[in-house]
PDBQT receptor file of N, H, CA, C and O in Angstrom, charges set to zero:
ATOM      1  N   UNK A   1      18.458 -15.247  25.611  1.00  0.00    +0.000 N 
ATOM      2  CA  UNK A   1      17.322 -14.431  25.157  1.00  0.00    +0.000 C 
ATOM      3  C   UNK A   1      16.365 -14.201  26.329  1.00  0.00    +0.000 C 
ATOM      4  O   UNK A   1      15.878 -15.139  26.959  1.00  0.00    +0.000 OA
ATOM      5  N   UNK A   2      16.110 -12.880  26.604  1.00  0.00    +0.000 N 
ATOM      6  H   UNK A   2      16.506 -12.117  26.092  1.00  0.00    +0.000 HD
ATOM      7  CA  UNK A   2      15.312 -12.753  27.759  1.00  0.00    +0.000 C 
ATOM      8  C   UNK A   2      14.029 -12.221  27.378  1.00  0.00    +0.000 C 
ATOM      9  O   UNK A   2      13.603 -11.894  26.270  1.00  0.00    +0.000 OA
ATOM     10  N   UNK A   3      13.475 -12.199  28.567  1.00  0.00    +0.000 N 
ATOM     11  H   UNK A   3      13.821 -12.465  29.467  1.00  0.00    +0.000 HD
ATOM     12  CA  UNK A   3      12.067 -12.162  28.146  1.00  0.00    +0.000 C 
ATOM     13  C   UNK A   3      11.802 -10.631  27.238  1.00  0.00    +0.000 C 
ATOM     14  O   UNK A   3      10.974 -10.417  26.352  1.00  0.00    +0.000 OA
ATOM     15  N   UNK A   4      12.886  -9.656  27.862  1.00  0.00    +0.000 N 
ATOM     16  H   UNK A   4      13.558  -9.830  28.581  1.00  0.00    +0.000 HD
ATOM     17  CA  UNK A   4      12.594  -8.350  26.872  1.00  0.00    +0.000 C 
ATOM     18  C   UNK A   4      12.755  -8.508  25.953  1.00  0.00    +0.000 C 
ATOM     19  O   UNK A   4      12.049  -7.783  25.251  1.00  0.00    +0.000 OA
ATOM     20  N   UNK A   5      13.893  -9.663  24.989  1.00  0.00    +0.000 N 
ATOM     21  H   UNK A   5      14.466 -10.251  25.559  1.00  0.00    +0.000 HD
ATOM     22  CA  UNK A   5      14.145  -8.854  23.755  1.00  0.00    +0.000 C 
ATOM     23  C   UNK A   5      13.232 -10.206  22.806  1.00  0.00    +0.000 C 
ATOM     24  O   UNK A   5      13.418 -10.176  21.589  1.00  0.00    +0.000 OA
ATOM     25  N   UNK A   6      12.347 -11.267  23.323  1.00  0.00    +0.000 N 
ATOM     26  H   UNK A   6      12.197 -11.291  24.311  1.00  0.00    +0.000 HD
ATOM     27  CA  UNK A   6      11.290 -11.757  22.979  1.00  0.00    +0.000 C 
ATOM     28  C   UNK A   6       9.616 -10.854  22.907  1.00  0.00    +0.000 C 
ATOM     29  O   UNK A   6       8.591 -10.899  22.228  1.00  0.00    +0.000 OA
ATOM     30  N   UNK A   7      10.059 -10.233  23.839  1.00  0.00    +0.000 N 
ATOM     31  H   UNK A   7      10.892 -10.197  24.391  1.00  0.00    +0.000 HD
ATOM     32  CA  UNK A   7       8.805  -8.821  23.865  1.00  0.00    +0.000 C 
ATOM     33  C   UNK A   7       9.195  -7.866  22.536  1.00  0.00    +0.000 C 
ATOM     34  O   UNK A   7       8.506  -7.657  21.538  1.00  0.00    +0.000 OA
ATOM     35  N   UNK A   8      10.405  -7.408  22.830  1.00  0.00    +0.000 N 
ATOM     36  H   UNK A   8      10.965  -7.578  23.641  1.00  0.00    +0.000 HD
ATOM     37  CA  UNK A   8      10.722  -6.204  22.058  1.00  0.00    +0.000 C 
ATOM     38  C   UNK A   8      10.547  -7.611  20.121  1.00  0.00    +0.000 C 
ATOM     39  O   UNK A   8       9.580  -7.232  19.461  1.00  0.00    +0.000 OA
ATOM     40  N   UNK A   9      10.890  -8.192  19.805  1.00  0.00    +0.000 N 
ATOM     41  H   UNK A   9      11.676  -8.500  20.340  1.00  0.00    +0.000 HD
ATOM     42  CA  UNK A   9      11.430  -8.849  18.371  1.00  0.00    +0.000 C 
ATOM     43  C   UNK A   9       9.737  -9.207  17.922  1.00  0.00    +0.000 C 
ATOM     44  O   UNK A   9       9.417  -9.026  16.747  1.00  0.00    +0.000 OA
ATOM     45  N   UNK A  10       8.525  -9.803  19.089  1.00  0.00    +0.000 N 
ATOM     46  H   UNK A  10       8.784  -9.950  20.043  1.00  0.00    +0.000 HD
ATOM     47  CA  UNK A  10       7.040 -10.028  18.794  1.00  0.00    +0.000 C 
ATOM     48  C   UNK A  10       6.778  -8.579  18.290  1.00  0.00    +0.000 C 
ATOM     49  O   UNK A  10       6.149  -8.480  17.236  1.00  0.00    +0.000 OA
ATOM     50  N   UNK A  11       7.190  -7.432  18.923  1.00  0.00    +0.000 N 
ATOM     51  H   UNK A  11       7.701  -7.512  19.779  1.00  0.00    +0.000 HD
ATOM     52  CA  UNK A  11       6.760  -5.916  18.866  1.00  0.00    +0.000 C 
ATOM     53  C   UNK A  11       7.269  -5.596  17.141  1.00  0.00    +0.000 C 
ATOM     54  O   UNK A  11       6.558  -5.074  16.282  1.00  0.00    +0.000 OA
ATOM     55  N   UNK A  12       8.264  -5.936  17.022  1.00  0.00    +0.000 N 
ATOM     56  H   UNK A  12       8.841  -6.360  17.720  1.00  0.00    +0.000 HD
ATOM     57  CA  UNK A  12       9.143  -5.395  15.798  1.00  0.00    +0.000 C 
ATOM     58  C   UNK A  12       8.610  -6.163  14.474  1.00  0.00    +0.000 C 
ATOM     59  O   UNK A  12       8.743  -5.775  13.313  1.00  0.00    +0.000 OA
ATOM     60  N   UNK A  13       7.784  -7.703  15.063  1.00  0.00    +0.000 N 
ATOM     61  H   UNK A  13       7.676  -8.019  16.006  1.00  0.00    +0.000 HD
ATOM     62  CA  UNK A  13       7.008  -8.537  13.693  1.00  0.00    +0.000 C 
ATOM     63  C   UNK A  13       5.816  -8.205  13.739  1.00  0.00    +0.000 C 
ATOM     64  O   UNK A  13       5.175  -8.520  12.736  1.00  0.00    +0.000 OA
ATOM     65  N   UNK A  14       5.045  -7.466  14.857  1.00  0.00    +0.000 N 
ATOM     66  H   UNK A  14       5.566  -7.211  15.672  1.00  0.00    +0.000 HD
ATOM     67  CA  UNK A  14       3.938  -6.894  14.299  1.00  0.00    +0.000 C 
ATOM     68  C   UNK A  14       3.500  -5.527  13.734  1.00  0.00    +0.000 C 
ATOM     69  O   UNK A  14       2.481  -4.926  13.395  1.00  0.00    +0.000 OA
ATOM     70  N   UNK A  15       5.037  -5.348  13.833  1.00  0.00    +0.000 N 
ATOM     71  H   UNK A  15       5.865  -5.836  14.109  1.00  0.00    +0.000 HD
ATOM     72  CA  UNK A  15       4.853  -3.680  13.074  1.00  0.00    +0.000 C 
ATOM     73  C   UNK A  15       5.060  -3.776  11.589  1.00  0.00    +0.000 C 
ATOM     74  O   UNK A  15       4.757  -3.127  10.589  1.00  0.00    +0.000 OA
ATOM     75  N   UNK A  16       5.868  -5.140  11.964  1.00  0.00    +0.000 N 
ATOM     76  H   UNK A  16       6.115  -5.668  12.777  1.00  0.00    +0.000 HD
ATOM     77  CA  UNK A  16       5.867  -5.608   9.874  1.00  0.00    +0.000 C 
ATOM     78  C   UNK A  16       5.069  -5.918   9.519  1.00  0.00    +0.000 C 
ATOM     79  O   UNK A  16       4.783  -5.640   8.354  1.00  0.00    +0.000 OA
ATOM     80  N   UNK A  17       4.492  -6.440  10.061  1.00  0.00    +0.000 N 
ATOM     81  H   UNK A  17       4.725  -6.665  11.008  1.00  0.00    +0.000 HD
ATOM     82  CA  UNK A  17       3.088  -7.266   9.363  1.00  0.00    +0.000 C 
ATOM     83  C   UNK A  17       2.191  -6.147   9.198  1.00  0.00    +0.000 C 
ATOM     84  O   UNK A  17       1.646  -6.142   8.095  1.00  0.00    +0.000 OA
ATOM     85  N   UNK A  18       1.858  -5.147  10.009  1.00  0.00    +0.000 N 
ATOM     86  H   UNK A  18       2.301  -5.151  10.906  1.00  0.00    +0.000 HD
ATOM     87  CA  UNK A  18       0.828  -4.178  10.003  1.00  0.00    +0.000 C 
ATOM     88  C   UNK A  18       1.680  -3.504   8.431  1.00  0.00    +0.000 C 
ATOM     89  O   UNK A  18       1.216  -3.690   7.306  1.00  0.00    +0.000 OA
ATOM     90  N   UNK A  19       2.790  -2.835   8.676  1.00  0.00    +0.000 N 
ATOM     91  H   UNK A  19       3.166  -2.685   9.590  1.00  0.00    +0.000 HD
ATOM     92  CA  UNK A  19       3.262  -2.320   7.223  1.00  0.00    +0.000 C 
ATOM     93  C   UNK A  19       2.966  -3.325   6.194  1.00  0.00    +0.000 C 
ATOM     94  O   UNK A  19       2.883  -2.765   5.100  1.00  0.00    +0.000 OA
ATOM     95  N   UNK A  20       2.733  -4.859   6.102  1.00  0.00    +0.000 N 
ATOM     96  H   UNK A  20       2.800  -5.314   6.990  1.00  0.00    +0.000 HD
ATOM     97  CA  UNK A  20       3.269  -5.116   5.078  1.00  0.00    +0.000 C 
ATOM     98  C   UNK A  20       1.799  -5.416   4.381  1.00  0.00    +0.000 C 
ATOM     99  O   UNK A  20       1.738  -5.673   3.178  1.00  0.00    +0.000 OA
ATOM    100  N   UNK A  21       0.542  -5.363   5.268  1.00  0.00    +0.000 N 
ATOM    101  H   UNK A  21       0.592  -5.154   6.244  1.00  0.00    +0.000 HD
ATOM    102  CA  UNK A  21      -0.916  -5.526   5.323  1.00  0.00    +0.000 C 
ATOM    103  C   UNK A  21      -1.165  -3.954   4.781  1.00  0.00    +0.000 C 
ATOM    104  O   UNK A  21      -1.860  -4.045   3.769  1.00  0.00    +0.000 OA
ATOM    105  N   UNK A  22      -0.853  -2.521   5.078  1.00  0.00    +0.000 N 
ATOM    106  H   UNK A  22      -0.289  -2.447   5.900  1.00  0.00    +0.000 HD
ATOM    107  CA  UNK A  22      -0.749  -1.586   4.779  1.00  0.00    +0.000 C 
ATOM    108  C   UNK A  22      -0.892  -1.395   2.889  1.00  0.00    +0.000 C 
ATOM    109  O   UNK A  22      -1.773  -1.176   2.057  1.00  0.00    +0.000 OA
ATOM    110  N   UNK A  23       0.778  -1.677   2.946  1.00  0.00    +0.000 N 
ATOM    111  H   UNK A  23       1.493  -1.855   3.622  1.00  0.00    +0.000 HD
ATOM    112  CA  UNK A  23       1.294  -2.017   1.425  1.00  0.00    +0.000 C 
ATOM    113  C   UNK A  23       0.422  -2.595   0.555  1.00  0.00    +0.000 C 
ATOM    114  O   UNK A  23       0.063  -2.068  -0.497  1.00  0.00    +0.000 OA
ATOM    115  N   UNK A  24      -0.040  -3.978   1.072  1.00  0.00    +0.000 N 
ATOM    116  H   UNK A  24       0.251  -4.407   1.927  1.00  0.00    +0.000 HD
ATOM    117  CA  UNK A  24      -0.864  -4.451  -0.131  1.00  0.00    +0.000 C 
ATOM    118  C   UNK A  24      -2.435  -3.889  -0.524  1.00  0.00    +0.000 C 
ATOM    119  O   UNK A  24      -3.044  -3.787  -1.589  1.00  0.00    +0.000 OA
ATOM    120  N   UNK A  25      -2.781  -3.567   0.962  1.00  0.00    +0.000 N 
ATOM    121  H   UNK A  25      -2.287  -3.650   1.827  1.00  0.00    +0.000 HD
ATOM    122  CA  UNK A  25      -3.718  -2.734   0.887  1.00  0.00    +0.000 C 
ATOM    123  C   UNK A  25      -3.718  -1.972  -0.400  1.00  0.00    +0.000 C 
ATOM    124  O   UNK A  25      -4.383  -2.303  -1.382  1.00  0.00    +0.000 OA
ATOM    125  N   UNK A  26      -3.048  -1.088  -0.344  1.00  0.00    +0.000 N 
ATOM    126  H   UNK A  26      -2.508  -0.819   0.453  1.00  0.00    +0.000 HD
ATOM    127  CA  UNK A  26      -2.672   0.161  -1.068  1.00  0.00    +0.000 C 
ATOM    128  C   UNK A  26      -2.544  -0.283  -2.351  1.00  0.00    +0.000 C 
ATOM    129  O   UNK A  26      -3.152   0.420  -3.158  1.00  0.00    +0.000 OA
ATOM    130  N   UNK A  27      -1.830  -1.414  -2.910  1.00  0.00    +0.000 N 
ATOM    131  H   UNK A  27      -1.336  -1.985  -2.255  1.00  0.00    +0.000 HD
ATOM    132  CA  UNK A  27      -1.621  -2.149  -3.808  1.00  0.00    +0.000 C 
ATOM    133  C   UNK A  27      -2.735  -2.677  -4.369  1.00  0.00    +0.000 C 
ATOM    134  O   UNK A  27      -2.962  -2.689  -5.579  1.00  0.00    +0.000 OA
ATOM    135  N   UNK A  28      -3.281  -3.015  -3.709  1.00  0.00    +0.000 N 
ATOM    136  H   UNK A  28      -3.097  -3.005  -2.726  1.00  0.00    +0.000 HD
ATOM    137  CA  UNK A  28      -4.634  -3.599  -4.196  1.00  0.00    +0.000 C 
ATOM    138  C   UNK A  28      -5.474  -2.514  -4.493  1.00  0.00    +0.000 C 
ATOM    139  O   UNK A  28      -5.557  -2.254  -5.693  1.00  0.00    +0.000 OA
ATOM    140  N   UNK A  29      -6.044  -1.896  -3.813  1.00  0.00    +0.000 N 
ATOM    141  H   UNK A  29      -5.977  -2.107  -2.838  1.00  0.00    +0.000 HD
ATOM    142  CA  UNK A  29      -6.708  -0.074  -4.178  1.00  0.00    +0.000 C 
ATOM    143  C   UNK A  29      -6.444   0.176  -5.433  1.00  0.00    +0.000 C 
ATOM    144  O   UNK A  29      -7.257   0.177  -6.357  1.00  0.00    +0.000 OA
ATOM    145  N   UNK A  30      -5.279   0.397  -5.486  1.00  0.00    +0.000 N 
ATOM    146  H   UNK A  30      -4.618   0.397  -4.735  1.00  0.00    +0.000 HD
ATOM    147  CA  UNK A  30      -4.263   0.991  -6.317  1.00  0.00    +0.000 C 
ATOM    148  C   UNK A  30      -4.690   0.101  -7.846  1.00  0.00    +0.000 C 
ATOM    149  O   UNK A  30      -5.385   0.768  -8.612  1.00  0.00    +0.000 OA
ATOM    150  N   UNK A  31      -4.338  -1.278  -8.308  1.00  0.00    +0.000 N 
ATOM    151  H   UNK A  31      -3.773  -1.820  -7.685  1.00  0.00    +0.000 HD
ATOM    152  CA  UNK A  31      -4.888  -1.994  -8.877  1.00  0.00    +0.000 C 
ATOM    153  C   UNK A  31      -6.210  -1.758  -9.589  1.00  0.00    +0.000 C 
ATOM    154  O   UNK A  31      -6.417  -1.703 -10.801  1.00  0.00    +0.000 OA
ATOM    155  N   UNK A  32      -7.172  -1.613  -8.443  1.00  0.00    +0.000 N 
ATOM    156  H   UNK A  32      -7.004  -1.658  -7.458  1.00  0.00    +0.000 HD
ATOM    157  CA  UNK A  32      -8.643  -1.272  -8.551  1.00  0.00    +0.000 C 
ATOM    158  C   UNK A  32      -8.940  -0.547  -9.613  1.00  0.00    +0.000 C 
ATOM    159  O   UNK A  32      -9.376  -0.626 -10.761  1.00  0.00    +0.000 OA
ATOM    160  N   UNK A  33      -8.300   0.649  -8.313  1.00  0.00    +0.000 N 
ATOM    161  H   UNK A  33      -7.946   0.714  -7.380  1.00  0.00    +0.000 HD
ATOM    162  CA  UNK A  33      -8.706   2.020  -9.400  1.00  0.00    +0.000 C 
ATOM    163  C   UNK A  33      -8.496   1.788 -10.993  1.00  0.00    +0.000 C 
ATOM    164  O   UNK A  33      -9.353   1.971 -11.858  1.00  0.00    +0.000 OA
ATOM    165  N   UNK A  34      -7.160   1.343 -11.183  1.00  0.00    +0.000 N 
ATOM    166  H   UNK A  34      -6.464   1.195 -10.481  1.00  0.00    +0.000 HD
ATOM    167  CA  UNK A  34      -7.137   1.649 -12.409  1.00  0.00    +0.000 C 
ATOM    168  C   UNK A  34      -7.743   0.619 -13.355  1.00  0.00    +0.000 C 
ATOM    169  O   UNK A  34      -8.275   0.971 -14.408  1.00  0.00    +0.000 OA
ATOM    170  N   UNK A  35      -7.678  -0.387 -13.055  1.00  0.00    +0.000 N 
ATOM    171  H   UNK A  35      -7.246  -0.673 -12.200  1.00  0.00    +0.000 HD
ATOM    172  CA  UNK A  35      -9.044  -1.778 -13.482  1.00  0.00    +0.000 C 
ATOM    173  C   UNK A  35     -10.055  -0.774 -13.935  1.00  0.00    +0.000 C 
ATOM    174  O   UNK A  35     -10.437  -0.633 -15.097  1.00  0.00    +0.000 OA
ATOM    175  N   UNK A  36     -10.540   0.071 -12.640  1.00  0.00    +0.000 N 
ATOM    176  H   UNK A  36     -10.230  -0.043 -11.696  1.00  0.00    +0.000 HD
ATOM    177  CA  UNK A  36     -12.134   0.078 -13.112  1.00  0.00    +0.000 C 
ATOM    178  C   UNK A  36     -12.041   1.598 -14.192  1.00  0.00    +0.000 C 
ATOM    179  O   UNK A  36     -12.945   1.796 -15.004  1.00  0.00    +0.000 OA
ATOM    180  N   UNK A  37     -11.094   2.385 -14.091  1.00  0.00    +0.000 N 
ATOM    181  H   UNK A  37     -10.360   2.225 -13.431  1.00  0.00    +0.000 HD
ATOM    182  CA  UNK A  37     -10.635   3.102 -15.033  1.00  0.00    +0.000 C 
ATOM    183  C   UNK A  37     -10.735   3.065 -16.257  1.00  0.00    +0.000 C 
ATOM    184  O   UNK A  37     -11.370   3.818 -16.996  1.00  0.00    +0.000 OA
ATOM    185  N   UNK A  38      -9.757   1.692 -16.635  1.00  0.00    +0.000 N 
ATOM    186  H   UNK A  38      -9.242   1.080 -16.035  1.00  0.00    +0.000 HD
ATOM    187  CA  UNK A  38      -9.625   1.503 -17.761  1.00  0.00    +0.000 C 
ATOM    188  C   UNK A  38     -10.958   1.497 -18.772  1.00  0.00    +0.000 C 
ATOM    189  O   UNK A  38     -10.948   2.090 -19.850  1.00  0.00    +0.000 OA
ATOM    190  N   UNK A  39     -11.778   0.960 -18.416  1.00  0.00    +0.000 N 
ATOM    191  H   UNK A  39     -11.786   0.478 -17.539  1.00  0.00    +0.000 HD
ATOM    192  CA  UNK A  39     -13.147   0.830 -18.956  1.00  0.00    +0.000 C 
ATOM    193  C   UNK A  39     -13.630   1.690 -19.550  1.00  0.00    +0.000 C 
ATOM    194  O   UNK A  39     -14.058   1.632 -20.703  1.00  0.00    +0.000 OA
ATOM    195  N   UNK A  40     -13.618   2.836 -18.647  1.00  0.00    +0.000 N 
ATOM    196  H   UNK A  40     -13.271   2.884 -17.711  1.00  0.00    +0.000 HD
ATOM    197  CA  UNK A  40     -14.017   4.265 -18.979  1.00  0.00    +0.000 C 
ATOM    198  C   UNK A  40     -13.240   5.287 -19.661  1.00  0.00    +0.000 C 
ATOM    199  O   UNK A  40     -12.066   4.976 -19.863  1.00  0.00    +0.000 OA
ATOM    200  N   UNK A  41     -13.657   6.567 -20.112  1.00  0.00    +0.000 N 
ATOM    201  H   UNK A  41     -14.610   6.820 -19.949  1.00  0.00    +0.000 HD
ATOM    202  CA  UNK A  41     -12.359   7.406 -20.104  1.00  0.00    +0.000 C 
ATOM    203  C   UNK A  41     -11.634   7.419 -19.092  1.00  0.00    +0.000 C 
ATOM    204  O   UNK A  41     -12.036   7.220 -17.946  1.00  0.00    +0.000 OA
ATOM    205  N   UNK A  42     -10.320   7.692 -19.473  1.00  0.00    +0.000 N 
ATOM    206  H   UNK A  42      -9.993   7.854 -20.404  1.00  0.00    +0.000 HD
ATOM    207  CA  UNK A  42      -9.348   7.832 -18.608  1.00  0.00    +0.000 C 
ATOM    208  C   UNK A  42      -9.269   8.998 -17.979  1.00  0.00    +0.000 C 
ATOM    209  O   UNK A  42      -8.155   8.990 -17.454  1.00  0.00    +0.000 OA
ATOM    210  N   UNK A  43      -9.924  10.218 -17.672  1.00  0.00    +0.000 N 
ATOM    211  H   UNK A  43     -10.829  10.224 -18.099  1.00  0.00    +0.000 HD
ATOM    212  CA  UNK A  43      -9.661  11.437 -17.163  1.00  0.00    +0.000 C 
ATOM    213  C   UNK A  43     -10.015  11.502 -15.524  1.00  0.00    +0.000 C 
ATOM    214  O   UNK A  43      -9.632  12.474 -14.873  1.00  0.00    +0.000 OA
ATOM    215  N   UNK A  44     -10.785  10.386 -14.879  1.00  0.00    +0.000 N 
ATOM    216  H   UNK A  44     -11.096   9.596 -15.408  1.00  0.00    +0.000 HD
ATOM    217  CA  UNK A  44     -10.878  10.375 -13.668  1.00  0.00    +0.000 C 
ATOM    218  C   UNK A  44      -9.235   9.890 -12.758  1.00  0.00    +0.000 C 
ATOM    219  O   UNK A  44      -8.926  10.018 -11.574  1.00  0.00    +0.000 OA
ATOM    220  N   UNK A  45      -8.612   9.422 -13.723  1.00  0.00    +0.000 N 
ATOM    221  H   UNK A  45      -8.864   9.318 -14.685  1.00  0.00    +0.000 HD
ATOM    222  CA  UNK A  45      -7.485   8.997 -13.056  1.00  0.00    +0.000 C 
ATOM    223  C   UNK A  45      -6.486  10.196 -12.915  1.00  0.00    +0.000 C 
ATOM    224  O   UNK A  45      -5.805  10.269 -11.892  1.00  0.00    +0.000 OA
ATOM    225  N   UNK A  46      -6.379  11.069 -13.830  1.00  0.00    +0.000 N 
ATOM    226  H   UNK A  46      -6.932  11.009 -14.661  1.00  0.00    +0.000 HD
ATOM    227  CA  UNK A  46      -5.644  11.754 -13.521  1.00  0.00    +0.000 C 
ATOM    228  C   UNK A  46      -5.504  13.065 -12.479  1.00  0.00    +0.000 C 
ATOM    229  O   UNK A  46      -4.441  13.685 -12.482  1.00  0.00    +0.000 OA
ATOM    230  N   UNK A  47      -6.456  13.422 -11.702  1.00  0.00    +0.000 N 
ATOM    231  H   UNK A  47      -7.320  12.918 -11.700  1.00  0.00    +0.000 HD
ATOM    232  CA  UNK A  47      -6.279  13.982 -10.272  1.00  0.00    +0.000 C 
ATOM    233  C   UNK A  47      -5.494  13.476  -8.978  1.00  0.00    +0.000 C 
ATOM    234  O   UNK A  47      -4.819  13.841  -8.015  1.00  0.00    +0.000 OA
ATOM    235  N   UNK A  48      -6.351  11.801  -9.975  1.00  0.00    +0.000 N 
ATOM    236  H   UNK A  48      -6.899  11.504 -10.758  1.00  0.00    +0.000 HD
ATOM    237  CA  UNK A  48      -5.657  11.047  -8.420  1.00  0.00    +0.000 C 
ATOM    238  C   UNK A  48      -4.030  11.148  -8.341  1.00  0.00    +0.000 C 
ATOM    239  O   UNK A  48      -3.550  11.251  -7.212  1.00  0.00    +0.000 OA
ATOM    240  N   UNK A  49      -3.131  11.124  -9.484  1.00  0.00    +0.000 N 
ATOM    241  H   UNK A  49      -3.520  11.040 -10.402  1.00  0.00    +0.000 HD
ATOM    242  CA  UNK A  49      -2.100  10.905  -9.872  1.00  0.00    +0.000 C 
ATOM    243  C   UNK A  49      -1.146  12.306  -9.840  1.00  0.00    +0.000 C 
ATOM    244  O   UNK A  49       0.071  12.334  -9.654  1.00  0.00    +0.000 OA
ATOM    245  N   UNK A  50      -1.952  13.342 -10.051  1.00  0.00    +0.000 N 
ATOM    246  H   UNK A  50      -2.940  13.320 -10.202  1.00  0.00    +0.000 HD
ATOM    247  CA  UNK A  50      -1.505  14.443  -9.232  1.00  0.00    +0.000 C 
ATOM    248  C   UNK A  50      -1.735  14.391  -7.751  1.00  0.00    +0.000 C 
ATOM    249  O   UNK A  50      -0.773  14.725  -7.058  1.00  0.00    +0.000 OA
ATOM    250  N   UNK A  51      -2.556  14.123  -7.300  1.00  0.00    +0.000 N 
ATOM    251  H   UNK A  51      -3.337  13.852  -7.863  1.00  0.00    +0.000 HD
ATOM    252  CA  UNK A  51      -2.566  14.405  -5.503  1.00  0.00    +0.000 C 
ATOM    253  C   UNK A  51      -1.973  13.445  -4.888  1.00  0.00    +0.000 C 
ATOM    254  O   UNK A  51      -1.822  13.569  -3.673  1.00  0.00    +0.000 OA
ATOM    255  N   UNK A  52      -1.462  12.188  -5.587  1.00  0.00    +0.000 N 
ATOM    256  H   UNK A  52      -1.585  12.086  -6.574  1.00  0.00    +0.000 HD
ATOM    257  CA  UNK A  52      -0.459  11.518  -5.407  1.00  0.00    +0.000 C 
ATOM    258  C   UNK A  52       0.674  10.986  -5.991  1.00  0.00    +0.000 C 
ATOM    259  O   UNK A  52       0.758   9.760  -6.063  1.00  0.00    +0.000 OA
ATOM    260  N   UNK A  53       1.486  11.624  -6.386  1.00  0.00    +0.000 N 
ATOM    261  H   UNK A  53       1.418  12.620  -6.328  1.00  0.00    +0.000 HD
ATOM    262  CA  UNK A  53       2.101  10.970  -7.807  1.00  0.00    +0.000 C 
ATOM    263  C   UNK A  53       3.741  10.288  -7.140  1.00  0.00    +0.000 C 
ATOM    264  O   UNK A  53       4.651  10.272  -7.969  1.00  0.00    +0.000 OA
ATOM    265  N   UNK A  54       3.944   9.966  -6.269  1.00  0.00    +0.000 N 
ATOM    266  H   UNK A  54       3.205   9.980  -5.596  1.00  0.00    +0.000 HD
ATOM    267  CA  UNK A  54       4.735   8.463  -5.509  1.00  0.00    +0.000 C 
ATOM    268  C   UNK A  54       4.347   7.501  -5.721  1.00  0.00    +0.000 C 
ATOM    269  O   UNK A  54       5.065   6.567  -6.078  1.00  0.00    +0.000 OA
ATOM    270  N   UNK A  55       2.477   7.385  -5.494  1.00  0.00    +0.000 N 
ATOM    271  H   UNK A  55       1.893   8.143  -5.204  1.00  0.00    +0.000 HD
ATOM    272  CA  UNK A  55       2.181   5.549  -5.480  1.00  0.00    +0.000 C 
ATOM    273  C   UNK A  55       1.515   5.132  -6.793  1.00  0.00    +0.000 C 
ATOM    274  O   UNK A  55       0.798   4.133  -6.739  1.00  0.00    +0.000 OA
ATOM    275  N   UNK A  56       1.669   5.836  -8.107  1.00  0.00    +0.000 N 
ATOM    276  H   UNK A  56       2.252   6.647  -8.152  1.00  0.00    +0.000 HD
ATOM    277  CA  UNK A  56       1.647   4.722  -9.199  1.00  0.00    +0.000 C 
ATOM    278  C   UNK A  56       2.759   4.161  -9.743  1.00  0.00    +0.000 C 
ATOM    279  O   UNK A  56       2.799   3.056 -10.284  1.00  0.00    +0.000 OA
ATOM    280  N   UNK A  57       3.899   5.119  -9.564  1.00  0.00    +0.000 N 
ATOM    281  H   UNK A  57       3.867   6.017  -9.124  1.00  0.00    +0.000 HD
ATOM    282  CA  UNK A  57       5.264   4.702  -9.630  1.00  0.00    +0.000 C 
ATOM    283  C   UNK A  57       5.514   3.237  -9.380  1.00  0.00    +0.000 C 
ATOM    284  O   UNK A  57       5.824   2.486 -10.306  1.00  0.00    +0.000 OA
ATOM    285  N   UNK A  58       5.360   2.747  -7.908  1.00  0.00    +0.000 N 
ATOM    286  H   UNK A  58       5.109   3.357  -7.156  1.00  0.00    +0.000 HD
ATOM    287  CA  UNK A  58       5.829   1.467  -7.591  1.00  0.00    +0.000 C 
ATOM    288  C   UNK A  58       5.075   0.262  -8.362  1.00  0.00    +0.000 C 
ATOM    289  O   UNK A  58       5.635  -0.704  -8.881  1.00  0.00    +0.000 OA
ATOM    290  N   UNK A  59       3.711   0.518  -8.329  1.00  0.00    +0.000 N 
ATOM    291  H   UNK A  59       3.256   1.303  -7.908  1.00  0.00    +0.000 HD
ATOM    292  CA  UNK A  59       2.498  -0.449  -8.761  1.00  0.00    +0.000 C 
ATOM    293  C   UNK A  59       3.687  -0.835 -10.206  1.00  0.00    +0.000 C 
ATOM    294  O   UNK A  59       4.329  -1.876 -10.352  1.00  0.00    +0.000 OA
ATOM    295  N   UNK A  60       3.676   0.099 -10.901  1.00  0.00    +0.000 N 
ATOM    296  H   UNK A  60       3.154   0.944 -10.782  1.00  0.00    +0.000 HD
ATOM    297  CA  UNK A  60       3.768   0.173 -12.379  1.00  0.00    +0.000 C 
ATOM    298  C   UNK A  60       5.310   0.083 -12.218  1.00  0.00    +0.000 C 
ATOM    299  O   UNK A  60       6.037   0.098 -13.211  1.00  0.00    +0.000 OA
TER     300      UNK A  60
Protein backbone atom coordinates (compact mmCIF):
# COMPACT_ATOMS: atom_id res chain seq x y z
CA UNK A 1 0.00 0.00 0.00
CA UNK A 2 1.57 3.18 -1.03
CA UNK A 3 1.31 6.32 0.01
CA UNK A 4 -1.13 7.16 -3.11
CA UNK A 5 -3.65 4.74 -2.71
CA UNK A 6 -3.72 5.71 1.32
CA UNK A 7 -4.24 9.36 -0.09
CA UNK A 8 -6.59 8.34 -2.78
CA UNK A 9 -9.00 5.56 -0.04
CA UNK A 10 -8.75 8.93 3.03
CA UNK A 11 -10.16 10.97 -0.26
CA UNK A 12 -12.89 8.29 -1.14
CA UNK A 13 -14.01 8.17 3.05
CA UNK A 14 -14.42 11.68 3.07
CA UNK A 15 -16.56 11.95 0.25
CA UNK A 16 -18.73 9.35 2.12
CA UNK A 17 -18.98 10.87 5.01
CA UNK A 18 -19.75 14.32 3.42
CA UNK A 19 -22.67 12.26 1.34
CA UNK A 20 -23.68 10.44 4.19
CA UNK A 21 -23.84 13.92 6.56
CA UNK A 22 -25.71 15.33 3.33
CA UNK A 23 -28.41 12.45 3.49
CA UNK A 24 -29.28 12.81 6.97
CA UNK A 25 -29.29 16.28 6.72
CA UNK A 26 -31.99 16.09 4.27
CA UNK A 27 -33.59 13.42 6.33
CA UNK A 28 -33.83 15.27 9.14
CA UNK A 29 -35.31 18.58 7.24
CA UNK A 30 -37.35 16.34 5.66
CA UNK A 31 -38.77 14.87 9.07
CA UNK A 32 -39.19 18.49 10.27
CA UNK A 33 -41.14 19.73 7.77
CA UNK A 34 -43.60 17.38 8.03
CA UNK A 35 -43.65 17.23 12.10
CA UNK A 36 -44.34 20.79 12.01
CA UNK A 37 -46.99 20.27 9.21
CA UNK A 38 -48.84 17.95 10.71
CA UNK A 39 -50.16 20.34 13.32
CA UNK A 40 -51.49 22.57 10.90
CA UNK A 41 -53.42 22.19 7.74
CA UNK A 42 -51.80 20.21 5.51
CA UNK A 43 -51.76 22.45 2.32
CA UNK A 44 -48.30 24.01 2.96
CA UNK A 45 -46.82 20.68 2.26
CA UNK A 46 -47.98 20.16 -0.84
CA UNK A 47 -45.82 22.58 -3.17
CA UNK A 48 -43.00 21.30 -1.49
CA UNK A 49 -43.84 17.78 -2.80
CA UNK A 50 -44.41 18.98 -6.19
CA UNK A 51 -41.07 20.92 -6.54
CA UNK A 52 -39.70 17.89 -5.22
CA UNK A 53 -41.41 14.79 -5.45
CA UNK A 54 -38.07 12.09 -5.25
CA UNK A 55 -37.35 13.03 -1.56
CA UNK A 56 -40.58 12.08 0.31
CA UNK A 57 -40.51 8.86 -1.38
CA UNK A 58 -37.42 7.54 0.53
CA UNK A 59 -38.26 9.24 4.07
CA UNK A 60 -41.67 7.41 3.81
Amino acid sequence: MGKRDRRQSMKMRRRKAQAAKKERAKRSKLSRATTEVAGKAKKPRAPKSAAAPATPAPAS
